[in-house]
C-alpha positions in Angstrom: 218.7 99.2 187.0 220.5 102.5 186.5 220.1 104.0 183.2 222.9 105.3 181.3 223.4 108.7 181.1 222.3 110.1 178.1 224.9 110.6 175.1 227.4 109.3 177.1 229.9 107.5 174.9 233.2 105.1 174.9 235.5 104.7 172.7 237.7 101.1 173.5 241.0 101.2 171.8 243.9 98.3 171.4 246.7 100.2 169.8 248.7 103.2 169.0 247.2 103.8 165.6 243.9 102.5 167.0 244.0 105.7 169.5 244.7 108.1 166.7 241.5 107.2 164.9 239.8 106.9 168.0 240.3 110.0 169.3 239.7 111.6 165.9 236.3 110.2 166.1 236.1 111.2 169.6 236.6 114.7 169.2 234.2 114.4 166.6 231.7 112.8 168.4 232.4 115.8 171.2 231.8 118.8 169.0 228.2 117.5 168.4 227.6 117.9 172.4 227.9 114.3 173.5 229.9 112.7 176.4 233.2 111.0 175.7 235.4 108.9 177.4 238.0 106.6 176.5 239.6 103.3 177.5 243.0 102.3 175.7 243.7 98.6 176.3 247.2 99.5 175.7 249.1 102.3 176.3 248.9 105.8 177.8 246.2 106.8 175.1 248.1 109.9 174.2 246.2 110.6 171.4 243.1 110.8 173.5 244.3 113.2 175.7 245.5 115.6 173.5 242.2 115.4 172.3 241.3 116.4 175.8 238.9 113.2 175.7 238.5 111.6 179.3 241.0 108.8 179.8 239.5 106.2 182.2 241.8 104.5 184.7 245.6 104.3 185.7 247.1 103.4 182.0 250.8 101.9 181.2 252.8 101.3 178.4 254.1 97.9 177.0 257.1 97.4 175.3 255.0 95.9 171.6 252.3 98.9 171.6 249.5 96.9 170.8 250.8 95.3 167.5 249.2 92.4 165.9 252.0 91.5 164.2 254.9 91.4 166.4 257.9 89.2 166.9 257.8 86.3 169.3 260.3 88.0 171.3 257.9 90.8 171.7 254.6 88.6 172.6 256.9 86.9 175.5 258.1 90.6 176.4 254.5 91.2 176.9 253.7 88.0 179.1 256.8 88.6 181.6 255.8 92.4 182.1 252.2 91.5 182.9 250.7 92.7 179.8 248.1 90.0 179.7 247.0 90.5 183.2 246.8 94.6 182.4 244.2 93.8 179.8 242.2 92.2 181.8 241.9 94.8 184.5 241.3 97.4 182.1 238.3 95.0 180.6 237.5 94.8 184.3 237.3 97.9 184.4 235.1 98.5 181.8 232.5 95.7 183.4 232.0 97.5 186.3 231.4 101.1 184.6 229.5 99.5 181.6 226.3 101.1 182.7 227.8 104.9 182.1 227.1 103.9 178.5 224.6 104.2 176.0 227.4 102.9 173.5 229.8 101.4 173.2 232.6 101.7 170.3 235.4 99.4 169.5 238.1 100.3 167.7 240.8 98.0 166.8 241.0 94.2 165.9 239.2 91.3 168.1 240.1 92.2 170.8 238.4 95.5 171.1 235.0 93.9 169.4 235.3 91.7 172.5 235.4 94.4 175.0 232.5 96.3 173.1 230.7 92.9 173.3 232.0 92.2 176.8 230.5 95.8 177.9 226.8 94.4 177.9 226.0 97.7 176.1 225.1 98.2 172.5 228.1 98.5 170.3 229.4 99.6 167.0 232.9 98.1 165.6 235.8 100.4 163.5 237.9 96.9 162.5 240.8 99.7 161.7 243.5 96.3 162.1 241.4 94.1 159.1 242.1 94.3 155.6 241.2 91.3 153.3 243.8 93.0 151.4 246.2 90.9 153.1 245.1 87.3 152.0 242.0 88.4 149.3 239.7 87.2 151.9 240.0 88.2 155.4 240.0 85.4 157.7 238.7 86.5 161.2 240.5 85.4 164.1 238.0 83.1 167.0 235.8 84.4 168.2 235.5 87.7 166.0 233.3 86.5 163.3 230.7 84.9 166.1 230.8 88.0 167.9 230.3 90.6 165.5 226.9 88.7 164.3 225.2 89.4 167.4 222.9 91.7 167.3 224.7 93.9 170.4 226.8 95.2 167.9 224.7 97.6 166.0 227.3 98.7 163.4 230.3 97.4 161.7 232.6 99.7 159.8 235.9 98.7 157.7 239.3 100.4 156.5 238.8 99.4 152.9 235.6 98.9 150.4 237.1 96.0 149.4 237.2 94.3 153.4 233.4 95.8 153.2 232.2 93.6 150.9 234.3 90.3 152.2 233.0 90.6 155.3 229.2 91.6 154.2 228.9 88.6 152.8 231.0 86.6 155.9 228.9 88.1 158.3 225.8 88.0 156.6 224.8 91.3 157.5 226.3 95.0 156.2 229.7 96.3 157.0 230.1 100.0 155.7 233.5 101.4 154.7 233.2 105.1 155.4 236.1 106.0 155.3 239.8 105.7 158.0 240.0 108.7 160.3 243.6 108.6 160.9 244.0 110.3 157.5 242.0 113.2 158.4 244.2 116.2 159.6 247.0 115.7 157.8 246.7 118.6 154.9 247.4 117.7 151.8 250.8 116.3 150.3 252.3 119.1 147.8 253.4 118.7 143.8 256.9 116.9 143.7 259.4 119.5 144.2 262.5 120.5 141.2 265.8 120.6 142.3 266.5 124.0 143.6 262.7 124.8 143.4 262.3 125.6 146.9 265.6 127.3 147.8 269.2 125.4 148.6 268.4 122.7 150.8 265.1 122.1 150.0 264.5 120.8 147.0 263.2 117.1 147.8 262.4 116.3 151.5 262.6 113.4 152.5 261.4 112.3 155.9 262.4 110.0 158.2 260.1 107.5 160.5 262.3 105.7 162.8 259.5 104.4 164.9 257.2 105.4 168.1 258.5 103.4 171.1 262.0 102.7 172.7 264.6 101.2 172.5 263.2 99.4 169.1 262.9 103.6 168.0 267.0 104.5 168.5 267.6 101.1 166.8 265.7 101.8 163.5 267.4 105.2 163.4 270.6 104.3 163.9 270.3 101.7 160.9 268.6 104.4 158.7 271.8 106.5 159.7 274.4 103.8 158.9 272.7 103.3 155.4 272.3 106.7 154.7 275.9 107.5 155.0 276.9 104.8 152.2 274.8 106.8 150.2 276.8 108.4 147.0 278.4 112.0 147.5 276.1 113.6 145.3 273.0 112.3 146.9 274.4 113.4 150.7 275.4 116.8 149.4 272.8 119.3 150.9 271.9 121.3 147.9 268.9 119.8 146.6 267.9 117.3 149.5 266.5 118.6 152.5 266.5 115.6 155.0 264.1 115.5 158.4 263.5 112.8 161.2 260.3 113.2 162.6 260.9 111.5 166.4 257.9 111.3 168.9 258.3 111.1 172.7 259.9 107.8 173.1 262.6 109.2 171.3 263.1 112.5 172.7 266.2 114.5 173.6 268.0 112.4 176.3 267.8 109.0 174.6 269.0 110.5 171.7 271.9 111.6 173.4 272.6 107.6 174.2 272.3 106.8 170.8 275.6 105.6 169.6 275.8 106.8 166.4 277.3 105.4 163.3 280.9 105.7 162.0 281.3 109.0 160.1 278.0 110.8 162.0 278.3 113.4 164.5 275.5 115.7 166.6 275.4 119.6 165.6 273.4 120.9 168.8 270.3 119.2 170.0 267.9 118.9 166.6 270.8 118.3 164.2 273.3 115.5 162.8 275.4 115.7 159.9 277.3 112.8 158.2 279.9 114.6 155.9 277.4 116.7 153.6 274.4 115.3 154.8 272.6 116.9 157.5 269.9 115.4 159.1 267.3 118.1 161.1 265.6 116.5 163.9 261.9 117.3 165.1 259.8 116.2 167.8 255.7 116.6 167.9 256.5 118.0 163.9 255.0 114.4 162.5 251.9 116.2 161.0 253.4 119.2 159.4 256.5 117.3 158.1 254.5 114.6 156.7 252.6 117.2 154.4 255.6 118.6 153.3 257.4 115.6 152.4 258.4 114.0 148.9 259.9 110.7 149.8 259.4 108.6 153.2 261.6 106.3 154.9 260.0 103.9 157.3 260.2 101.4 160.0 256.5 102.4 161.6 252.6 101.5 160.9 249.9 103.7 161.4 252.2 106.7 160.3 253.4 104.9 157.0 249.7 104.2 156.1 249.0 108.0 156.7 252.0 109.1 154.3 250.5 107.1 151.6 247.0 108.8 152.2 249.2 111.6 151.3 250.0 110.1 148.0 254.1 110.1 149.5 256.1 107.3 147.8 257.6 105.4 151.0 260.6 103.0 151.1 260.4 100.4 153.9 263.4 100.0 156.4 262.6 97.0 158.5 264.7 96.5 161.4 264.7 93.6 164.2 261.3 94.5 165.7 259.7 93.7 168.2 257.0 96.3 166.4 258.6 96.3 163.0 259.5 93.6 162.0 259.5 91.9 158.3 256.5 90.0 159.0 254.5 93.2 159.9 256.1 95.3 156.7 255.6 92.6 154.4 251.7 92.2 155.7 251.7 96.3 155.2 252.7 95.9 151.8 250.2 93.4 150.8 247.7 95.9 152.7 248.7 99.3 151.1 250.0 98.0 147.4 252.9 99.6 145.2 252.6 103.0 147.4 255.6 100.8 149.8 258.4 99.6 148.7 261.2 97.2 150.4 264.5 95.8 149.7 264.8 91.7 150.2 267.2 90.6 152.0 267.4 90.1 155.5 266.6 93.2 157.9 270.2 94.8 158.5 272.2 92.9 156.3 274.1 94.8 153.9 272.2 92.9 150.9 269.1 94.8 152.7 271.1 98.1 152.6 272.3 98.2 149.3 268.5 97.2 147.7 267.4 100.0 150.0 269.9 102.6 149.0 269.0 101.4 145.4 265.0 102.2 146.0 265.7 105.4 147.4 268.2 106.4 144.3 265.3 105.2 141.8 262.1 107.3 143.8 264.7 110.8 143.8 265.4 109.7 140.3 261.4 109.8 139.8 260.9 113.1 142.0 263.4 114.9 140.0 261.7 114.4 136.6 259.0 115.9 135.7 257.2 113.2 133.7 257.9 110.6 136.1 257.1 112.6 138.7 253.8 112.9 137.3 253.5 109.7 136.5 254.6 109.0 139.6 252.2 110.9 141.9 248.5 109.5 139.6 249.7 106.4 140.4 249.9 106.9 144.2 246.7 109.3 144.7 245.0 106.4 143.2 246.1 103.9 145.4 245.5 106.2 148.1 241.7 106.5 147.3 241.5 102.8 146.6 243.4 101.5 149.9 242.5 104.6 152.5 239.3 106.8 151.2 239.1 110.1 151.4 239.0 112.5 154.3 236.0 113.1 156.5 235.8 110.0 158.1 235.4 111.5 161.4 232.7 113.3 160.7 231.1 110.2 158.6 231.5 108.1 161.3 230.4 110.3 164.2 226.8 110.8 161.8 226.3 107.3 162.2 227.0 107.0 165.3 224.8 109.7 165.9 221.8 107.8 164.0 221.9 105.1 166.4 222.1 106.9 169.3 218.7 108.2 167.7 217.3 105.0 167.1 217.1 104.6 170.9 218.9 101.4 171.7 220.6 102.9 175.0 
């Protein structure tokens, strides 16, 4: 039998999120010489490359991103563009180069612990998609529980220390919470700003995360727009409030231009909108520096929602009609990430919805603007961030263990 060549690593990935922290941990796993490849079982794995880690295979993008908690409506658009078959190449794939591998990481929810398992290789497990936040016990899906007792899979690592300890004593063996990657790289969130503290315009920022993938992307933007422009006078002024959308790819330039845009809003060049006095700057591939520079988010997105509360950012939910975002998924992100996220009931659109939204994002800039709440405001979130996420350095944390069972030698 062919040995595998030595240091040789692969990350397997089920998500967008899930490719962030996987190729955080790649590049990681990179700097300390080793050999790293990736295989995202959904999506381009964009991250990855970026990352300039080794993509393997021809990759393609679904319509849900990888999502566990997506409409119905999205899990059928998934069946009738061959999603389900795609998988199962790509695990295919990973069958017949299994023997590159001395290991094997999954990184994702069951369906990445079965590819590490499916591999043949030794494995380790980042369940990133897990929280027994959710329920107070996590209840594994079949067959994740069964799989992640054998003894292939060398090392199991949670998002949370209180999943760690559910699932030690599930499991019956130790799961380690070391920490998430996807919060490492993001600089650090500044004090709450003062009105006119940081010149006109730019007193609070608030930020805008529409989504990641089209056309659900244009849709949540467009109902952000509508319900930001029955926002009162003073509050869509520009002195004071510096407002930003952070877009990605999906949502780049030319489908912008298709958007059709609310009643009372109208585009000022490429990167700009303004609704009466509130102007709106638009930013692609800005996410990271943005985010750090934020006071108040509004979102309709996962990973990057979880990331702006590692930042100790107040964010204000805006759930649209999926298939991604849906209120299923932000209600389970709520239970997963505590007080830090907030959400107006009501069904997603209506205008009950929008006016309990609007009223949530009156009360935080009421809360930014003074000092003791602000202060109050901001303990209260960096603990929940420390509780819910860890600190930074997971990367690194991660890519030492790895590198301890590499040293064991179980290739």
């Amino acid at each position: 039998m062919k040995r595998p060549e030595v240091g040789k690593v692969l990350l397997v990935s089920n998500g967008h999120g899930e490719d962030l922290s996987g190729a955080r941990l790649a590049s990681a796993l990179a700097a300390r010489g080793l050999l790293v490849e990736a295989l995202p079982l959904v999506g381009h794995g964009t991250a990855y490359r970026r990352a300039g880690i080794a993509v393997l295979g021809r990759t393609r993008q679904g319509s849900t991103g990888g999502m566990g908690y997506v409409s119905l409506a999205g899990r059928l658009t998934d069946l009738l563009e061959g999603q389900l078959f795609y998988v199962l190449a790509r695990l295919g794939l990973l069958w017949r180069l299994r023997q590159r591998y001395r290991l094997v990481i999954g990184v994702g929810d069951v369906l990445a612990v079965l590819a590490c398992w499916l591999s043949g290789r030794p494995g380790a497990v980042y369940l990133v998609a897990y929280s027994s936040y959710y329920e107070g016990r996590l209840r594994l899906p079949w067959p994740c529980g069964w799989l992640l007792r054998r003894p292939r899979i060398r090392a199991i690592w949670s998002r949370d220390p209180l999943t760690a300890a559910d699932l030690s004593v599930q499991l019956g063996r130790p799961v380690q919470f070391l920490g998430n990657p996807f919060v490492d790289g993001l600089g650090r969130a500044r004090q709450p700003a003062q009105p006119g503290g940081r010149g006109e315009g730019h007193g609070i920022q608030v930020l805008l995360l529409p989504g990641s993938r089209m056309p659900e992307a244009g849709r949540n933007l467009r109902l952000m727009l509508t319900m930001l422009a029955a926002l009162p006078a003073e509050l869509r002024a520009e002195a004071g409030i510096g407002w930003r959308a952070a877009l990605v790819e999906a949502l780049g330039a030319p489908q912008l231009d298709k958007l059709d845009l609310p009643d009372g809003w109208q585009r000022e060049g490429s990167d700009r909108l303004r609704c009466g006095g509130l102007l709106l700057q638009l930013g692609w591939d800005r996410f990271g520096a943005w985010l750090s520079d934020a006071d108040l988010v509004l979102a309709a997105a996962g990973t990057a929602t979880e990331q702006a509360v590692a930042l100790a950012l107040p964010v204000v939910q805006i759930v649209g009609g999926g298939p991604q975002f849906t209120a299923r998924f932000a209600e389970a992100q709520r239970r997963l990430l505590g007080p830090a996220v907030g959400c107006a009931a009501g069904r997603p659109g209506s205008r009950e919805q929008r006016a309990g939204s609007l009223a949530l994002i009156q009360e935080r800039l009421a809360e930014l603007t003074e000092p003791q709440r602000a202060g109050d405001l901001q303990q209260r979130l960096q603990s929940i961030a420390r509780e819910r996420l860890g600190p930074t350095g997971a990367s690194q944390r991660q890519a030492e263990a790895i590198m301890a069972l590499l040293a064991q030698g179980n290739g």
